[in-house]
N, C-alpha and C positions, 0 to 999 in steps of 0.2 A: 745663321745657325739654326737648327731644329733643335726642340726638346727634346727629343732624345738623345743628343747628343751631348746636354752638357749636364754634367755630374749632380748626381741626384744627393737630395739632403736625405741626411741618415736619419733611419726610421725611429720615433719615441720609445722608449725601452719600458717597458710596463715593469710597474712592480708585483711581484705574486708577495702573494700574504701566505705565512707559514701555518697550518692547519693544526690547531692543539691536538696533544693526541689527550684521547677523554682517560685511557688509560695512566694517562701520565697526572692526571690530577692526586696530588697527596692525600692519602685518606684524614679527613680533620681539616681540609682548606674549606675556604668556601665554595670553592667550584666542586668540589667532590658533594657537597651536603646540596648544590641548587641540585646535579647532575641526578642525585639520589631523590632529591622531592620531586625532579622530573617525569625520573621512570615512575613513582607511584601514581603519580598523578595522572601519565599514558595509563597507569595497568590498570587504574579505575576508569577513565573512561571506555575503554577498550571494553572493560564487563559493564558497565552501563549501555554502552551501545548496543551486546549481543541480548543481556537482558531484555533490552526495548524489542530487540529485533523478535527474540522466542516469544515475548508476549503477542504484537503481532501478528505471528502464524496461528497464536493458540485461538487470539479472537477470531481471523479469520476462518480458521477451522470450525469455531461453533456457528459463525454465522452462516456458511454451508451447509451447517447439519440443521440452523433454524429454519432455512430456507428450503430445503428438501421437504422437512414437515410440514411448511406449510403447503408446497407445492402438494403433497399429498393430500391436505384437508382441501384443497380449491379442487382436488378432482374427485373427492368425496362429493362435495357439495354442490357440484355440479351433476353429479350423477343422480344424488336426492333429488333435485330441481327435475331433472327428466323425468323421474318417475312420475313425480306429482306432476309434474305436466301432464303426464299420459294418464295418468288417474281423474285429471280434469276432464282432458280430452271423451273420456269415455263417458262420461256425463255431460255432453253438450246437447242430446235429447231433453235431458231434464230441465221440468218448468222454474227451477230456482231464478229469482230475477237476479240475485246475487252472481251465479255463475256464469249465466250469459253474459252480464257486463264484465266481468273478469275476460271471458275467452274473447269478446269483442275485441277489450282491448289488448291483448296479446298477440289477438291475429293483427293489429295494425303496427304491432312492431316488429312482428315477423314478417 
């Protein structure tokens, strides 16, 4: 005989479990009072989370705007730096023993 051909054992019957309805809990049971300190307790986390979240944009927003500032004072201060450079520069005739070691050593880092 082949297995398929001889009578199959009948399949385990599962049990389903019946789903309370949340609506059906009596107002004044316990289950209505956990269901009730549930939802408060979701609706404060829920604004604690968007709290955290709007904080977050706000810092990130100032640290863009601290960041642009400084980027503007590094190109200030890079633009002062040239000047003076070029203010030195035009004093490299002069006998200052001061300035020649300065311009020396600028040209070897340029």
């Amino acid at each position: 005989t082949t297995p398929s051909s001889l009578p199959s054992a009948p399949s385990p019957k599962r049990r389903t479990r019946r789903r309370r309805n949340s609506s059906a809990a009596e107002p004044g049971s316990a289950r209505a009072a956990y269901l009730e300190k549930n939802r408060k307790a979701a609706s404060k986390c829920r604004n604690k989370q968007k709290q955290q979240q709007d904080e977050l944009v706000e810092t990130a927003r100032e640290v863009e705007r601290k960041n642009k500032v400084l980027k503007a004072e590094v190109e200030l201060l890079k633009s002062d730096m040239r000047d003076l450079v070029g203010v030195v520069g035009s004093h490299v005739a002069c006998p200052d023993k001061r300035l020649k070691i300065y311009v020396d050593r600028k040209a070897e880092t340029l």
